[in-house]
N, C-alpha and C positions, 0 to 999 in steps of 0.2 A: 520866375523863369517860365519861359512857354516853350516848351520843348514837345513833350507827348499830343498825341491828335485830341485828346480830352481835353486839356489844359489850353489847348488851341482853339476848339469847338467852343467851348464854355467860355473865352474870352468874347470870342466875335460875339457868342449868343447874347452874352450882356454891354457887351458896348450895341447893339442895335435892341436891346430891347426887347428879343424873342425868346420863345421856349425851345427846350429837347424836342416837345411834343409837337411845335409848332414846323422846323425846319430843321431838326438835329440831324437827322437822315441827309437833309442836302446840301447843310453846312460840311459834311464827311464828305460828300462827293466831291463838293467844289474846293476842300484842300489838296485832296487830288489831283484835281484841273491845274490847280497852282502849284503842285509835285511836279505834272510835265512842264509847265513853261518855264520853269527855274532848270529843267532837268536840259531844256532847248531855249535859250536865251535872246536869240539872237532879237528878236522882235521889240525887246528894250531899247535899240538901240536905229537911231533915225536912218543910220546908212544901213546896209546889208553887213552883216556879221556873225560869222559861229565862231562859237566857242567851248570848247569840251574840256569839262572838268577835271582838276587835277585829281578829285576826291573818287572820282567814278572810272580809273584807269587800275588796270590788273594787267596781272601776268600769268601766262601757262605755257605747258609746254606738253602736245600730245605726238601720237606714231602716226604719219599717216601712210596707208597701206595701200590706194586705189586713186584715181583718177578724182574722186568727191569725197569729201569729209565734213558729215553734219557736227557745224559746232555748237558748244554750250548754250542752252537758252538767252543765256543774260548777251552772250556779246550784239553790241549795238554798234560799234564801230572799229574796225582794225586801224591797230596804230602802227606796227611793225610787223613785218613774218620774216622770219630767217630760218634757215636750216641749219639742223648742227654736224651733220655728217657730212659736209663739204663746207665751213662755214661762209654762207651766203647767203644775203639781202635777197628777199624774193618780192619782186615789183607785183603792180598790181597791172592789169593791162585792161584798156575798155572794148567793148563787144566792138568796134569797128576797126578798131587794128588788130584785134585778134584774127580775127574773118579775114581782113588783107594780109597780115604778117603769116600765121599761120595754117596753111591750109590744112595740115595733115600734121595735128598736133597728138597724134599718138606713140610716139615715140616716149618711150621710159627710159626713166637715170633721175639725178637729182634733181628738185623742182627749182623751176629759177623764174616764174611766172605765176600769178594767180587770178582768179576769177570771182567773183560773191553773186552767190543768189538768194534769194528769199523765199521761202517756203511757210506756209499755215498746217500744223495739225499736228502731224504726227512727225519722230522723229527717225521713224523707219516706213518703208513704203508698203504697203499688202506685197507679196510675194506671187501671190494668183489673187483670183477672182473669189471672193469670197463674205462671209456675215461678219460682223464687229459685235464682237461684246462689250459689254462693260461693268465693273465691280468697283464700289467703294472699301475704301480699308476702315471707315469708322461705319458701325451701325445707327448712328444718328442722322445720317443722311437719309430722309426718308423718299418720297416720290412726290413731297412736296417739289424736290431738287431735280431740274431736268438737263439733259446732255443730250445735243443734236451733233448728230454724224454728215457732214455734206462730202457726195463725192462723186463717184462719174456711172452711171451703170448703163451701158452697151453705147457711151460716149455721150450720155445726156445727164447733165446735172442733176441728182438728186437729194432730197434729205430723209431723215429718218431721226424722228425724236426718241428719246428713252427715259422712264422714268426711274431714277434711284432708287435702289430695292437696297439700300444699307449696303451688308459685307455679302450678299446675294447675286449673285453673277446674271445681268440680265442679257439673252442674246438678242439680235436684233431679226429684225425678218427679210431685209434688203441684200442681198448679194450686188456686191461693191466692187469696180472694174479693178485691174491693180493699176493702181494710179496715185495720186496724191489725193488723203482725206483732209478733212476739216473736223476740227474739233471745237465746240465750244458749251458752256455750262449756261445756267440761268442764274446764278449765282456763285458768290462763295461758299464751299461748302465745307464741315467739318473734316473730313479725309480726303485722302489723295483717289482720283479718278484710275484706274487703271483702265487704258483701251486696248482691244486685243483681239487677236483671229480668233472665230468661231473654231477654224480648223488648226489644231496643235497648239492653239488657245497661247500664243508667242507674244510678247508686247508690244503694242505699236508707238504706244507714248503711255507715260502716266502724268496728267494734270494735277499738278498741286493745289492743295486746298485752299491756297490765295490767287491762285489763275482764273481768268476765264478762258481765254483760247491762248493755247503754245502760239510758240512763232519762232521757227530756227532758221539761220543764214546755213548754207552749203555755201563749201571754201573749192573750190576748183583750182589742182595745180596742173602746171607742164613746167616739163615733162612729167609724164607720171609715174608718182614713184611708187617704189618697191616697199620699203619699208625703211620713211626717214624721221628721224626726230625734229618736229618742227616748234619753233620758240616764238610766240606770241604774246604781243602786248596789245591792247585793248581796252575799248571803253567800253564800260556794261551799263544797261539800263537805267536808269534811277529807279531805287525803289518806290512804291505809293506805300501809304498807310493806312491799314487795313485792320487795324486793334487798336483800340482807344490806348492802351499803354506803350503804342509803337514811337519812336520818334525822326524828325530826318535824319538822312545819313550823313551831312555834311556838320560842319563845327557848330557849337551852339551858339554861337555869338551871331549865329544868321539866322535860327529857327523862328525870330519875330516876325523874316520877311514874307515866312508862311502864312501867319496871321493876318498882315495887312493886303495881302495878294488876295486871300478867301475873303476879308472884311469888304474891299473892293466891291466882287462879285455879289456876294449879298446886297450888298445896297444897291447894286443894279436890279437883282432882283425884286426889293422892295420899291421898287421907284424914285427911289433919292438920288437922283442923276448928277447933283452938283455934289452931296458926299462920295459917290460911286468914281464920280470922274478927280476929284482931289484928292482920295484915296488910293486909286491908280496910278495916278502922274507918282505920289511919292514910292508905292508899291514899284514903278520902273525905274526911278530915280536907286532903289536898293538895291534892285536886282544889278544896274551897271555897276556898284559900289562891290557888289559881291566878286565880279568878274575881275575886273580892277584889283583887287587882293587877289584873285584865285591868279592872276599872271604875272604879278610880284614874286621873283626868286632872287632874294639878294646874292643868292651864291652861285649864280649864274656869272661866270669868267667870260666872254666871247676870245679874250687876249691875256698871252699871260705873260708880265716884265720881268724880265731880268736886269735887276741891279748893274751896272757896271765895277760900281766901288767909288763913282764920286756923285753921288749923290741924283743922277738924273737915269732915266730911266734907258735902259741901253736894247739888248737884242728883243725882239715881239717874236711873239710864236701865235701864228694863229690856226686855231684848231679848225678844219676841214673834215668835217665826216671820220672815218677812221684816221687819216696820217696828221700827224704834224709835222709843216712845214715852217 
């Protein structure tokens, strides 16, 4: 079985021939590469087509208290929002009917609309004008390990590198607008990054020790509420593989196609064009085999029969969103 990124690595490294020493390093990257294109498929596929994994869809349910609400790192795409304190479906609405529909969307009560943004960095904004620090929780991080702060000071773009001083709190020398920062590492490192005001030294993100740079969506509702319980389903990220003992997240009976996806890309990179390209055609030929099961639900009813009592099928109900009619 090829499941783990080792068992995956050390395949391709011997069906092409190479060493650890030789290309182990970018045999790792490029199972990666092939982490997000199975994680976004659609490029398998000669017409235009997305497709979002059954394997990669979640549920939550948070308060939201204000007009904006920074969500969890992992969501990469919303699949439902409802409220529970009125229960209602809350649509999504785009920047040009909003702006026309709604001029003066400050009004508060239950949310029955929403908005998504995208944001880099951090998952709270500076408060004021001020220096960013930053601490590791493992002392193994040494100042081999570097963290660059990008952000705005008196409205002009700037950065500020910092080197890892382990569990050593290093402060930075740039006073940073209150605006939105950037975060990003030079690597993976062994603990968790904490970034944070110089002044009352507050969190503004902490990076985890498999991140390079955060990335959270802000969820915008209207009206805006008070304080409602909202229920979310969602697809989150694919994971990458980032420890040779890691393995994908989806079923095993598909972790091969990881293999032949990286095997592909290596032979591209050795110059073998005619293994590189017959390797890929079957690498996409798997990937649609994959989607193709992932959208198989036998117990998906659209219609449901009622018997009459001789033997042929009598009243249909067909389900409609919430009623049936």
């Amino acid at each position: 079985m090829l499941s783990t990124r080792l068992q995956i690595k050390n395949s391709v490294l011997s069906t092409t021939q190479q060493t650890a020493s030789q290309i182990g390093s970018l045999v790792n990257d490029l199972i990666n590469v092939t982490m997000q294109e199975i994680g976004d498929p659609g490029w398998a596929f000669k017409d235009e087509k997305t497709h979002l994994w059954s394997w990669l869809k979640r549920k939550t349910t948070f308060t939201a208290t204000s007009e904006d609400t920074v969500l969890e790192r992992d969501v990469d795409k919303i699949a439902l929002l409802r409220q529970l304190d009125s229960p209602t479906r809350i649509d999504y609405v785009p920047d040009e009917i909003f702006y026309r529909e709604l001029p003066d969307p400050s009004e508060s009560g239950n949310p029955r609309l929403y908005r998504l943004w995208e944001i880099g960095g951090t998952s709270t904004k500076l408060a004021a004008a001020d220096k960013v620090d930053i601490v590791s929780s493992s002392s193994s991080d040494t100042t081999d390990y570097k963290i660059v702060i990008t952000g705005y000071i008196g409205g002009r773009l700037e950065s500020e590198e910092y080197s890892v001083n382990g569990m050593t709190t290093v402060s930075g020398t740039k006073t940073f607008d209150a605006r939105e920062l950037f975060v990003s590492k030079s690597a993976l490192t062994y603990g968790d990054i904490t970034v944070k005001r110089n002044t009352g030294a507050s969190t503004l993100v902490v990076v985890g020790k498999e991140e390079i740079t955060p990335r959270f969506k802000v969820l915008s509702l209207y009206p805006t509420p008070t304080s409602n319980t909202i229920y979310m389903e969602y697809y989150k990220k694919i994971k990458e593989l980032n420890n040779d003992s890691e393995s994908p997240e989806f079923d095993s009976k598909w972790h091969h196609v990881v293999r032949i996806g990286t095997l592909a890309k290596v032979y591209e990179h050795l110059g073998k064009t005619v293994d590189a390209q017959t390797t890929n055609a079957w690498y996409s030929k798997m990937v649609r085999s994959m989607v193709a099961s992932d959208e198989t639900n036998p117990d998906y009813v659209p219609y449901l029969g009622k018997r009459d009592g001789r033997g042929s099928s009598g009243v249909r109900l067909h389900l409609s969103e919430d009623t049936i009619v």
